[in-house]
Backbone bond lengths (Angstrom), bond angles and torsions (degrees), N, CA, C in turn:
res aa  C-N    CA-C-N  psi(-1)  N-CA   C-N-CA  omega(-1)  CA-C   N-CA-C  phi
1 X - - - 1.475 - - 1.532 108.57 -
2 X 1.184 113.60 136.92 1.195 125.02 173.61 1.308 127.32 -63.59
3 X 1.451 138.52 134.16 1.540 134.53 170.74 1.790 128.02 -72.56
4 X 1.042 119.03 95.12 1.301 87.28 -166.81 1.717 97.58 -120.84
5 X 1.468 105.98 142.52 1.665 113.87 -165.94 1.749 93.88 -96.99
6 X 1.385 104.40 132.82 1.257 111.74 -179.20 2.024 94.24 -108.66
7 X 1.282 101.47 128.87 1.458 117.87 -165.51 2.001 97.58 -107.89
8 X 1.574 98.09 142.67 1.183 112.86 157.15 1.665 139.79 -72.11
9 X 1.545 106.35 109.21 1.565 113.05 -159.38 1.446 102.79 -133.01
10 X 1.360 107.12 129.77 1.330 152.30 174.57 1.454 120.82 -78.62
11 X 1.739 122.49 102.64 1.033 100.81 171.61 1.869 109.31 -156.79
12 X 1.177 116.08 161.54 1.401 106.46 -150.94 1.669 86.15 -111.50
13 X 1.245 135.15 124.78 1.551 142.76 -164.26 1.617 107.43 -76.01
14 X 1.479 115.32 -35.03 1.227 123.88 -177.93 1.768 100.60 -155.01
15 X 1.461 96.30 -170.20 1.342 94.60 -156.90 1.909 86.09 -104.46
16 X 0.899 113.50 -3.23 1.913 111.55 160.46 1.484 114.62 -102.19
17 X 1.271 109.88 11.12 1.748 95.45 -165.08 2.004 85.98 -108.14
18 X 1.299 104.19 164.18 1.408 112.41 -179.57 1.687 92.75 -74.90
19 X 1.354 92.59 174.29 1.698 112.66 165.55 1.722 114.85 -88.12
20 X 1.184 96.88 132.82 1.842 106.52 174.98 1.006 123.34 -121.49
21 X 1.359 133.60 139.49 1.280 126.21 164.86 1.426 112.57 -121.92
22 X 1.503 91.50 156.40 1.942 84.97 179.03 2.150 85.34 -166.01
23 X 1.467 82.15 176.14 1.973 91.98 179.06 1.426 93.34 -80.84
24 X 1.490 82.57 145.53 1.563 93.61 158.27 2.044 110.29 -173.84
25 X 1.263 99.88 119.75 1.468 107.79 159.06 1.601 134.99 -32.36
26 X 1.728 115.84 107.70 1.152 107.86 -138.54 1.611 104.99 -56.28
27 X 1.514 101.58 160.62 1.444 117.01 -168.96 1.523 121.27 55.13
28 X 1.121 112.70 13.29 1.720 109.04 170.80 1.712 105.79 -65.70
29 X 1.171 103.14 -46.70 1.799 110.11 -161.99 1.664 111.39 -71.46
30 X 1.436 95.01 -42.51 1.885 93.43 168.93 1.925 111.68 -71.33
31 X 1.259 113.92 -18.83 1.637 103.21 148.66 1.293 143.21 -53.77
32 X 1.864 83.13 -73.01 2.051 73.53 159.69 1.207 135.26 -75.07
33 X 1.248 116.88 4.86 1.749 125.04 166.11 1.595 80.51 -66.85
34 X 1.333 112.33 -93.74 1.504 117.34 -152.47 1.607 102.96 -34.40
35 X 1.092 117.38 -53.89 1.504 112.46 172.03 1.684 115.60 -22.69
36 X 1.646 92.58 -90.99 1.494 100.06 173.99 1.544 151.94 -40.61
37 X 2.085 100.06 -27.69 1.379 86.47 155.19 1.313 117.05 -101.94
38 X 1.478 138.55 42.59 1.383 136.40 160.74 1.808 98.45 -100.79
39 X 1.400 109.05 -38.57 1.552 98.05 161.07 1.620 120.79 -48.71
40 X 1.279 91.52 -66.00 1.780 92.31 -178.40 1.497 111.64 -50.17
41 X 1.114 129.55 -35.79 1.296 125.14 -159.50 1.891 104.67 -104.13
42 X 2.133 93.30 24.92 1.569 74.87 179.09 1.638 133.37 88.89
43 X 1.232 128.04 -38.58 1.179 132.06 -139.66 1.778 88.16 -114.06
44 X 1.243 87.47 109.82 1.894 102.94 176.01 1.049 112.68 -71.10
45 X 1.175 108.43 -44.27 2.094 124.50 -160.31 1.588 97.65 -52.18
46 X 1.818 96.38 -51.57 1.466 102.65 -159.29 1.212 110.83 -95.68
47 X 1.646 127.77 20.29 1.622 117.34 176.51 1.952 95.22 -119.90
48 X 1.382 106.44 8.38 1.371 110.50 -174.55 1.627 84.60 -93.11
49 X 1.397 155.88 -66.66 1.623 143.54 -174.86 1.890 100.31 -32.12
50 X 1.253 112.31 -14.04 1.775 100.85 -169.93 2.101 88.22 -101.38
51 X 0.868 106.89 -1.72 1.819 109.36 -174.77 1.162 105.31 -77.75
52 X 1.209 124.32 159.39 1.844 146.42 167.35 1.388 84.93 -65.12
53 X 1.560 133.94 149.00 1.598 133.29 165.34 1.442 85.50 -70.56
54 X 1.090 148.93 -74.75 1.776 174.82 -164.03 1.731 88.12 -32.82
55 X 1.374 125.02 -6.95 1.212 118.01 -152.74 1.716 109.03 -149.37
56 X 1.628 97.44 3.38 1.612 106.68 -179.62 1.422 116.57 -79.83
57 X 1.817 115.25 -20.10 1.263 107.61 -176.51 1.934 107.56 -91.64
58 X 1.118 134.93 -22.25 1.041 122.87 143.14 1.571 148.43 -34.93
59 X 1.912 84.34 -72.79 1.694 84.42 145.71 1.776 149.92 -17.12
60 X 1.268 82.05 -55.34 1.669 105.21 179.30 1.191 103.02 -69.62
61 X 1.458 114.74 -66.88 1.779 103.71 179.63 1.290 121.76 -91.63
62 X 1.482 114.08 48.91 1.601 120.89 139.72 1.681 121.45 -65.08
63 X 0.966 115.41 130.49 1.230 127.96 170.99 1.380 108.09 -47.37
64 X 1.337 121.94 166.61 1.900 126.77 -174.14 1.437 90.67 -95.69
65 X 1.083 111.63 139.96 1.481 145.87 150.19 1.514 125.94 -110.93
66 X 0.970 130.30 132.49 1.846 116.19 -177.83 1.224 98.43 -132.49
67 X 1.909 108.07 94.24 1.526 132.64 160.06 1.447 101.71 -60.89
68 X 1.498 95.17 135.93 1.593 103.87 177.54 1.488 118.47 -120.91
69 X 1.205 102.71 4.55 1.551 100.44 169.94 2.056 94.32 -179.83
70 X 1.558 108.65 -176.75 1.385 108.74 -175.04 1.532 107.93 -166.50
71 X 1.228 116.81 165.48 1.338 115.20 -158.88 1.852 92.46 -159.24
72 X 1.652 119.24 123.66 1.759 97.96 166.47 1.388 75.29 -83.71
73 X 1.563 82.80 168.47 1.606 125.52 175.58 1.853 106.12 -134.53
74 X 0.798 129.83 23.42 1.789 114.89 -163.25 1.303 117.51 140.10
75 X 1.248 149.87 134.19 1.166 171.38 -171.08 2.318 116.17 -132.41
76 X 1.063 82.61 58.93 1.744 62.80 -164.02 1.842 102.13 -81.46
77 X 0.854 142.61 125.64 1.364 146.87 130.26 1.662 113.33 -15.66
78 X 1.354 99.00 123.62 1.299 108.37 170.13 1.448 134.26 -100.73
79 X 1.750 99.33 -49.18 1.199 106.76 163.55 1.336 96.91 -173.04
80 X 1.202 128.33 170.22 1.522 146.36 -169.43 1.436 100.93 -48.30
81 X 1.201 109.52 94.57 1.499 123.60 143.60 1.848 81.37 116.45
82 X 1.128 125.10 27.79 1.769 116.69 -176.27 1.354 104.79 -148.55
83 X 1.625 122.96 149.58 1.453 116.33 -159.49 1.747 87.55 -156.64
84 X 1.515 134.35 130.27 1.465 117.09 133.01 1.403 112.23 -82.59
85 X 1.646 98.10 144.81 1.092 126.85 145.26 1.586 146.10 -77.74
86 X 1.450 127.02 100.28 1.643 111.88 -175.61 1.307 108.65 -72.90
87 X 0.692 119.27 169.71 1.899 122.25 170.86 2.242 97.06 -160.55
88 X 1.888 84.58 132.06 1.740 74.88 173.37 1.993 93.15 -122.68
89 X 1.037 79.76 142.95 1.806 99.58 179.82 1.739 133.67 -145.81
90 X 1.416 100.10 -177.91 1.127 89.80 -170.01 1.396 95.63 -130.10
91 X 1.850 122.15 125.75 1.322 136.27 -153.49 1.308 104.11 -127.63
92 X 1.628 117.87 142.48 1.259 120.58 179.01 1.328 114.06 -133.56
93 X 2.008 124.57 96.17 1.051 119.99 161.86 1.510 121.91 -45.07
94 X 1.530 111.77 127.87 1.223 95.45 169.12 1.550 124.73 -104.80
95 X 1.013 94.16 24.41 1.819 106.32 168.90 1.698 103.54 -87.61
96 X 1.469 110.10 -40.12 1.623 117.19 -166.76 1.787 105.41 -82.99
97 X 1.358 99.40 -29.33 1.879 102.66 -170.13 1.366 114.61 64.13
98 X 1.461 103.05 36.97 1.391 101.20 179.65 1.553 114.73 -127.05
99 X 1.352 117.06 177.81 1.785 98.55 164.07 1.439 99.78 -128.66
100 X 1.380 103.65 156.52 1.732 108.67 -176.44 1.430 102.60 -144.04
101 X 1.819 107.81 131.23 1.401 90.12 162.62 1.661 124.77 -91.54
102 X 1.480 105.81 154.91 1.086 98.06 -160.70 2.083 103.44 -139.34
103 X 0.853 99.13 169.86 1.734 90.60 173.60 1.589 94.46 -117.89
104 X 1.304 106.26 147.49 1.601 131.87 159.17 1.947 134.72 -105.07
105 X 0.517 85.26 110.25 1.634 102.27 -174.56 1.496 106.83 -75.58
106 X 0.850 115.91 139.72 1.657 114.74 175.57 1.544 128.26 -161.96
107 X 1.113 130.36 138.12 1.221 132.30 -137.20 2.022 102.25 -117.99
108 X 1.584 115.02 87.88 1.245 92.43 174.58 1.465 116.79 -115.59
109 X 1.123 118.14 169.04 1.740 137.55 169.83 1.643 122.01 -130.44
110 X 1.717 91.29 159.14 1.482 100.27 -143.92 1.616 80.69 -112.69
111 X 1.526 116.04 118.37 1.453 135.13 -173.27 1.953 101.29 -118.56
112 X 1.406 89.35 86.61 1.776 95.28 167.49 1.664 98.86 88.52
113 X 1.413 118.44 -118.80 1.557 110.41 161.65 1.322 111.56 -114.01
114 X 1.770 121.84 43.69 1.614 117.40 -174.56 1.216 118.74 -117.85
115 X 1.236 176.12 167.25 1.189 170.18 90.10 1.343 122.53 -26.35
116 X 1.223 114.65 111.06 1.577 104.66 174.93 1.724 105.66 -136.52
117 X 1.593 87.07 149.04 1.565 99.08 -175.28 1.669 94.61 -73.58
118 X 1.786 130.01 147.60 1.394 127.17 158.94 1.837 95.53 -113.45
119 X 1.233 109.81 162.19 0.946 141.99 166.67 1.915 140.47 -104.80
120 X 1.207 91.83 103.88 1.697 69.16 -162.42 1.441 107.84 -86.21
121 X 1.737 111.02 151.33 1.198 118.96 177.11 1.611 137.65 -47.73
122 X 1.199 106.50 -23.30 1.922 127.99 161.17 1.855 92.84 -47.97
123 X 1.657 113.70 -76.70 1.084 92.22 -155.08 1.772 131.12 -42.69
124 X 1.214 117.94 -32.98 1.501 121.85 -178.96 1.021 116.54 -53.94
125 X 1.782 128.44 -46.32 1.471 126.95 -174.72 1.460 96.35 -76.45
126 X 1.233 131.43 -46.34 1.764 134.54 -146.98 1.975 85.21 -73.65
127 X 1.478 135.36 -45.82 1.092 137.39 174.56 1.609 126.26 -37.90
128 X 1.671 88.97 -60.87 1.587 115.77 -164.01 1.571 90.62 -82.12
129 X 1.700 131.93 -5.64 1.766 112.21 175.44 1.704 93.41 -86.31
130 X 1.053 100.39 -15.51 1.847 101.85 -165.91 1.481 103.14 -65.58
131 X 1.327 101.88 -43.02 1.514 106.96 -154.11 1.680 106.03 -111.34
132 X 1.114 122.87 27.67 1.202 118.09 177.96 1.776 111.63 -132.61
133 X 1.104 104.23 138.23 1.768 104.62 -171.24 1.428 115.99 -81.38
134 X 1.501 115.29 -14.25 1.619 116.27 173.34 1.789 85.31 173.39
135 X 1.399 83.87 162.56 1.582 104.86 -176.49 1.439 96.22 -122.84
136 X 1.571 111.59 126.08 1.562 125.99 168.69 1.460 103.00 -129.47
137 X 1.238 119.89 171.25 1.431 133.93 163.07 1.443 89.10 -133.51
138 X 1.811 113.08 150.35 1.375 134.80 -161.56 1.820 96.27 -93.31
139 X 1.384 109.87 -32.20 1.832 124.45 173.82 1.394 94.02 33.49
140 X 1.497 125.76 -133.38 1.509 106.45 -132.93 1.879 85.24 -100.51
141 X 1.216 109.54 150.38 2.295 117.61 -176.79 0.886 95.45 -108.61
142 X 1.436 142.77 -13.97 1.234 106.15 176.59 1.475 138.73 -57.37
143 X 1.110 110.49 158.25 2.388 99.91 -161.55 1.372 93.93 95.23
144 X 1.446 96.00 -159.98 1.398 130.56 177.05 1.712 98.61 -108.21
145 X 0.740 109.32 129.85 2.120 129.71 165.41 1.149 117.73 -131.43
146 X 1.206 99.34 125.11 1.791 113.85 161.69 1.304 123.20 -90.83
147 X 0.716 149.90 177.68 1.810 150.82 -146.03 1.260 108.75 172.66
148 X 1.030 124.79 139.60 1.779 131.10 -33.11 1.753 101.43 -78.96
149 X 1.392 82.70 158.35 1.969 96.64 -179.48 1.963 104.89 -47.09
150 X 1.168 108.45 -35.20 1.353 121.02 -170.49 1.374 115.83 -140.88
151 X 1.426 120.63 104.28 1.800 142.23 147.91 1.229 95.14 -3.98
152 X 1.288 144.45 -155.85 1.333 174.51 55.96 1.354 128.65 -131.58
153 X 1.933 102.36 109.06 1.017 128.00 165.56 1.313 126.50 -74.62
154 X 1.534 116.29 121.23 1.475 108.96 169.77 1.260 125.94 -94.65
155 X 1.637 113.58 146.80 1.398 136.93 -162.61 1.599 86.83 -52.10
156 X 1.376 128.82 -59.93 1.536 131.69 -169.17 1.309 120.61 -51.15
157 X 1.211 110.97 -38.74 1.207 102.04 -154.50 1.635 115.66 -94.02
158 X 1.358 105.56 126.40 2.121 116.84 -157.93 1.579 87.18 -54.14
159 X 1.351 137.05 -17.59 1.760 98.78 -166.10 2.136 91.28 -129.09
160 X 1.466 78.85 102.56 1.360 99.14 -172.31 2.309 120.55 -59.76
161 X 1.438 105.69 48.03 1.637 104.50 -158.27 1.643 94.55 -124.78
162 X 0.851 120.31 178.96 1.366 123.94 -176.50 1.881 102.98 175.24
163 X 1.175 112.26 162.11 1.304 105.11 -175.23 1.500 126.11 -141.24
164 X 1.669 148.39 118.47 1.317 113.79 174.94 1.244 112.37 -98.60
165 X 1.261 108.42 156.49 1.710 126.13 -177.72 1.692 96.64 -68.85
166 X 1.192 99.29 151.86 1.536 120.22 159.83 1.706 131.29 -128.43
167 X 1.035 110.54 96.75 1.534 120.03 -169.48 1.825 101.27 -86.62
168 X 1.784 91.27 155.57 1.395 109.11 -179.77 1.258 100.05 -118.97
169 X 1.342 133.59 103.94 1.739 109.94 -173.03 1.984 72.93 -123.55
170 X 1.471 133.01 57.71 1.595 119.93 149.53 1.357 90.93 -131.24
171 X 1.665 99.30 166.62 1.152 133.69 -139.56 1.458 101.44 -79.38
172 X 1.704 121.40 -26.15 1.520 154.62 179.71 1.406 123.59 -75.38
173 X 1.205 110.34 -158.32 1.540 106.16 167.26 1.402 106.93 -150.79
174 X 1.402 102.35 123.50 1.330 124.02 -156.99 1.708 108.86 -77.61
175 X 1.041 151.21 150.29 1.285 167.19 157.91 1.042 119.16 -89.52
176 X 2.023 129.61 127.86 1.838 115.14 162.24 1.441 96.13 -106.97
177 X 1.088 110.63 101.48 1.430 106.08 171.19 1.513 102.52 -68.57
178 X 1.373 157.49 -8.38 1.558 135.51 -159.63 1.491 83.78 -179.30
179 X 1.651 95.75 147.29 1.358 112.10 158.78 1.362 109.97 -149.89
180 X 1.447 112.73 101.41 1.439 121.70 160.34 1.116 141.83 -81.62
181 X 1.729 140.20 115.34 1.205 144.10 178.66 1.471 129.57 -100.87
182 X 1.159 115.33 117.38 1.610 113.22 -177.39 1.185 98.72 -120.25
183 X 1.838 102.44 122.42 1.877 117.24 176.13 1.416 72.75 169.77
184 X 1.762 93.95 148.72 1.766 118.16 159.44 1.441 100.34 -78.88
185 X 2.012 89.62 120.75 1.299 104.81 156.02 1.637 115.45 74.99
186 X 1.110 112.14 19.71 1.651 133.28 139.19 1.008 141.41 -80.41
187 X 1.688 125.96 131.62 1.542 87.24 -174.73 2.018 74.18 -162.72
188 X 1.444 90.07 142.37 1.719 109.73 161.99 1.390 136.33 -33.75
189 X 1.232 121.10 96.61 1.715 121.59 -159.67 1.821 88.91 -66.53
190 X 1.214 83.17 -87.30 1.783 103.85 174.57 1.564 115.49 -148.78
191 X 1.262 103.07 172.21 1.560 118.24 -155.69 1.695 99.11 -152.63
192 X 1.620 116.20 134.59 1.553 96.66 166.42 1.695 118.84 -77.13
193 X 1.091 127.99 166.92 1.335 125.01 173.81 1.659 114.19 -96.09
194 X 1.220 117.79 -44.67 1.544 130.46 147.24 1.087 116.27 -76.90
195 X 1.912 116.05 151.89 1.265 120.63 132.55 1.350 119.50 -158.84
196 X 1.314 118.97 113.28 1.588 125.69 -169.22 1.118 113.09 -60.90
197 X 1.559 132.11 169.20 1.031 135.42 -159.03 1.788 116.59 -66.89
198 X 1.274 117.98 122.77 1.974 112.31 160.13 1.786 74.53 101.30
199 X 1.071 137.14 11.29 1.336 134.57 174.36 1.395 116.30 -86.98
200 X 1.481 132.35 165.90 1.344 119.00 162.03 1.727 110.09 -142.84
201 X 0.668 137.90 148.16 1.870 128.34 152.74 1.499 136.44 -117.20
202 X 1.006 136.95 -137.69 1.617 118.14 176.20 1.776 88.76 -159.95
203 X 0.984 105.37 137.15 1.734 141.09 147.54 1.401 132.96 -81.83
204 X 1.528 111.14 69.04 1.346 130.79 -159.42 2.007 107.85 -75.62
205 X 1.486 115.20 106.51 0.896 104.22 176.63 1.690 128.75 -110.34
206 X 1.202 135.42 166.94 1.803 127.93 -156.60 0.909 98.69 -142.22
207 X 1.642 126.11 140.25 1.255 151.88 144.07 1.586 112.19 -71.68
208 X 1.592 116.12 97.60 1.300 107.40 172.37 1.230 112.87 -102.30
209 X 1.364 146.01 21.89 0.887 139.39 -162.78 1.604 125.31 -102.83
210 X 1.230 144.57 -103.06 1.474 145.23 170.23 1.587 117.51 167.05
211 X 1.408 89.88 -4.42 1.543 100.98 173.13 1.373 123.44 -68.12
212 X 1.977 114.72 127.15 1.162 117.65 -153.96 1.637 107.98 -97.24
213 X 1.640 118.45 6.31 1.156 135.66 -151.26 1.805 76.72 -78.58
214 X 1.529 103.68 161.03 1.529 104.17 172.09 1.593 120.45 -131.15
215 X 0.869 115.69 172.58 2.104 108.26 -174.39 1.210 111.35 73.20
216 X 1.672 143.31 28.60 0.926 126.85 166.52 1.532 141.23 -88.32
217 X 1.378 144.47 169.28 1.237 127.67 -130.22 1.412 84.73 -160.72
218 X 1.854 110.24 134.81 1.198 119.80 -173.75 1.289 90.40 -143.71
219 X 1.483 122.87 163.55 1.568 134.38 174.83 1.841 112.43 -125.98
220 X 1.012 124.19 126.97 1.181 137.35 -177.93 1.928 94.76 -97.98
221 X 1.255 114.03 151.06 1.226 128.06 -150.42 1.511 110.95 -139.53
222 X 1.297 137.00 53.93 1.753 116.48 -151.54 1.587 96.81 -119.37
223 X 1.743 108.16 127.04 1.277 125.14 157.24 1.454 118.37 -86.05
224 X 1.182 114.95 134.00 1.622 142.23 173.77 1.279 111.69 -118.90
225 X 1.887 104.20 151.66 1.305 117.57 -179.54 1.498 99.22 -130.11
226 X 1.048 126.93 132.61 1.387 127.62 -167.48 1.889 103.89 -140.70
227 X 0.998 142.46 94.15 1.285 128.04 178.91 1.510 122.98 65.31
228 X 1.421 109.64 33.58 0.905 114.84 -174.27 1.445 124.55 110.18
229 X 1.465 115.59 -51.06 1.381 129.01 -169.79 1.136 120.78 -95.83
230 X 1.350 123.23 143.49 1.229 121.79 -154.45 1.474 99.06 -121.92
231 X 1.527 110.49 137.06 1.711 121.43 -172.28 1.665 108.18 -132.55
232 X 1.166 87.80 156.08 1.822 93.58 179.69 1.874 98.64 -123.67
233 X 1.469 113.36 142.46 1.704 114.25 159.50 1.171 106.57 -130.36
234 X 1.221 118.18 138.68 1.472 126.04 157.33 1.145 126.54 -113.04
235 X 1.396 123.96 121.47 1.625 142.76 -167.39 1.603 99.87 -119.53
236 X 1.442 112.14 125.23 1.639 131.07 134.01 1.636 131.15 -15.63
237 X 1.631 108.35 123.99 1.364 104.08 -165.88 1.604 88.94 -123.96
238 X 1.305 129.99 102.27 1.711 126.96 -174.98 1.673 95.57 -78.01
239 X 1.081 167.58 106.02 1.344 153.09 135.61 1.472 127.16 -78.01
240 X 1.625 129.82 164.02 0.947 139.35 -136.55 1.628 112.17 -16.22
241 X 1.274 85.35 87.96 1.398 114.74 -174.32 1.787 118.22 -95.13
242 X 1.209 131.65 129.84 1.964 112.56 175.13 1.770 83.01 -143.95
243 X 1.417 104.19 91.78 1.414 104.33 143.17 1.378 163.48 -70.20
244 X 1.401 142.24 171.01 1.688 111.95 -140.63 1.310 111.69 -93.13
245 X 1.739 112.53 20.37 1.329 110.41 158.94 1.263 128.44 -113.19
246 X 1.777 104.89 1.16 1.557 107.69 160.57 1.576 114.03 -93.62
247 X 1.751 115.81 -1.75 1.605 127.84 -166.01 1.626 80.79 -91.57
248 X 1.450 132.07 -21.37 1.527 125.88 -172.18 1.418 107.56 -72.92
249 X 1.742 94.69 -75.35 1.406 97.89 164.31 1.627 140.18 1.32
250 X 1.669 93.12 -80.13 1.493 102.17 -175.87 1.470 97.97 -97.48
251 X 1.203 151.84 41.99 1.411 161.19 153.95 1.336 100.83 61.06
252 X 1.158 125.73 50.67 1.311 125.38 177.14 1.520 133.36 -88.85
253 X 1.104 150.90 117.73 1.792 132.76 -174.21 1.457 108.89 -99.28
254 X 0.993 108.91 155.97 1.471 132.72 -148.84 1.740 94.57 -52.88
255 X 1.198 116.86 -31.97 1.517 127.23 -173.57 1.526 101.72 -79.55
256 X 1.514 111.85 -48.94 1.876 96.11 -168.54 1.773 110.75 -74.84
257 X 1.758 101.49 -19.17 1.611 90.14 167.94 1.203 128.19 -57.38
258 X 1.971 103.65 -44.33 1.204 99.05 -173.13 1.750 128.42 -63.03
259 X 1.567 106.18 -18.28 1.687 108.30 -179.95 1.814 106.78 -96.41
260 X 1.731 106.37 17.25 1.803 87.55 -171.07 1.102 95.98 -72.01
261 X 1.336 135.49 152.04 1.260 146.48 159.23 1.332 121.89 -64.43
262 X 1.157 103.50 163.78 1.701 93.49 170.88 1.503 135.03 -102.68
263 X 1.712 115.41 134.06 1.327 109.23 -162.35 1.310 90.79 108.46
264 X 1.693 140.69 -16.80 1.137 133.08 151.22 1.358 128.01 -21.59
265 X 1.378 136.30 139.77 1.183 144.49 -168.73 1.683 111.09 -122.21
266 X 0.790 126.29 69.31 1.877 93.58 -146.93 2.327 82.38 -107.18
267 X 1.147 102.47 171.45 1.409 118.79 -164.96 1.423 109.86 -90.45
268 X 0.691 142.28 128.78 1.222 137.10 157.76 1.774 130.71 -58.46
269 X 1.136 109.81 149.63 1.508 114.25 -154.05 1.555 98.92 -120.97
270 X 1.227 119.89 109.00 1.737 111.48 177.95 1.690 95.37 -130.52
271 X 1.613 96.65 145.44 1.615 119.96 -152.21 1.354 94.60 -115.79
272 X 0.792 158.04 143.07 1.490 158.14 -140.44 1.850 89.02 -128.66
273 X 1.273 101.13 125.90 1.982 96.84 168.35 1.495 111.34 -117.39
274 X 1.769 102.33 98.40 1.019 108.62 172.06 1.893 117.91 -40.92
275 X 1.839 94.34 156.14 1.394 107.71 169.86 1.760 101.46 -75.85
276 X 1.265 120.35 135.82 1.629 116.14 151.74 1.357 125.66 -39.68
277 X 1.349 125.26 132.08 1.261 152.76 -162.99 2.039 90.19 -75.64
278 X 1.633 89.06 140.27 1.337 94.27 -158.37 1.752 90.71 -83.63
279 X 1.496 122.99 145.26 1.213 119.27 -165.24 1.327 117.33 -71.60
């Protein structure tokens, strides 16, 4: 096994931030610099050269996050040729419209004489349940389809609207004559009244209410005329909703979600997942 001396380095992040020092394996720290401001500044292309190759197709289908600034915090060494990284920042779900600071953990390795951040495959799905309001596939359009089987509004997020798609997959031009909603304190943004064929529109629905109760359940109601014939669908309205991968997130238990108030802010909680202990 190789020796390798991890040296004390000094470096000031910006020209307002204090000076820090901490260990670090040479050239680890000018990585995750380079890393971090191609994050901050957005630029995928160029924070993917700081990636594991083994770790580019993940990467890519991470969900968006918009880091707004960064800070190291720690360098600890793990084991020969492996290092976490802390990172504290400032993160912006864009499902929530909010910003939170948060710390980042990160897992790199030393490939030949390079450093590269890896990524493990958990993070993308455990991300994309956080930040997504329901999962549909569009599968076969022909008819009229609504999208998704189920709304879901989150309790968090300040602009209480959400929307389902409406597809035309007939040959005609379809008609909504009516759209009925049953739930407290819902009510119909807009809806198209036409839509010709290979067309689609959206059915924008609102939480006007203030009620802090959570899990509630509304039904959307929409009649169509299509060639004559007249059809009814009914789709699911989830509202102030915090499911158990946004209750993870911000370390929440099933009890403190149910009393957060609203206009709540609460922090987010990230757990660092160690690498396995070398055998």
């Amino acid at each position: 096994m190789s020796l390798k001396i991890f040296v004390l380095v000094c470096l000031s992040l910006s020209s307002n931030a204090p000076t820090m020092c901490w260990a670090s394996d040479g050239g680890l720290v000018e990585r995750v610099t380079g890393y971090w401001e191609a994050t901050i500044s957005r630029n995928k292309v160029a924070a993917l050269q700081f990636v594991l190759p083994s770790s580019h197709n993940v990467y890519l289908h991470l969900p968006e996050l918009w880091f707004r600034d960064w800070k190291l915090q720690s360098v600890e060494p793990k084991s020969d040729g492996k290092s976490l990284v802390r990172i504290s920042t400032q993160v912006t779900l864009p499902q929530f419209q909010q910003t939170f600071a948060a710390e980042v953990v990160q897992h790199w390795v030393l490939e030949g004489d390079v450093w590269y951040l890896t990524v493990p495959s958990i993070a993308s799905s455990q991300v994309s349940r956080l930040l997504s309001g329901s999962v549909s596939s569009r599968g076969d359009t022909r008819g009229v389809s609504v999208l998704p089987e189920t709304l879901v509004l989150h309790f968090l997020n300040p602009v209480q609207r959400g929307s389902f798609i409406v597809l035309n997959g007939d040959e005609g031009t379809v008609e909504i004559t009516r759209v009925e909603l049953l739930g407290d304190d819902l009510r119909i943004v807009d809806y198209p009244s036409v839509l010709q064929p290979g067309m689609e529109g959206r059915i924008t629905v609102e939480f006007t209410g203030s009620s802090e109760e959570k899990e509630l359940n509304g039904v959307v109601r929409v009649t169509t005329v299509s060639q004559g014939k007249i059809a009814t669908i009914e789709r699911s309205v989830l509202y102030n909703h915090i499911g158990p991968e946004t209750r993870a997130f911000f370390g929440l238990t099933e009890e403190e979600a149910r009393l957060l108030p609203r206009g709540a802010q609460p922090q987010p909680v990230v757990k660092p997942v160690l690498p396995p202990a070398n055998p």
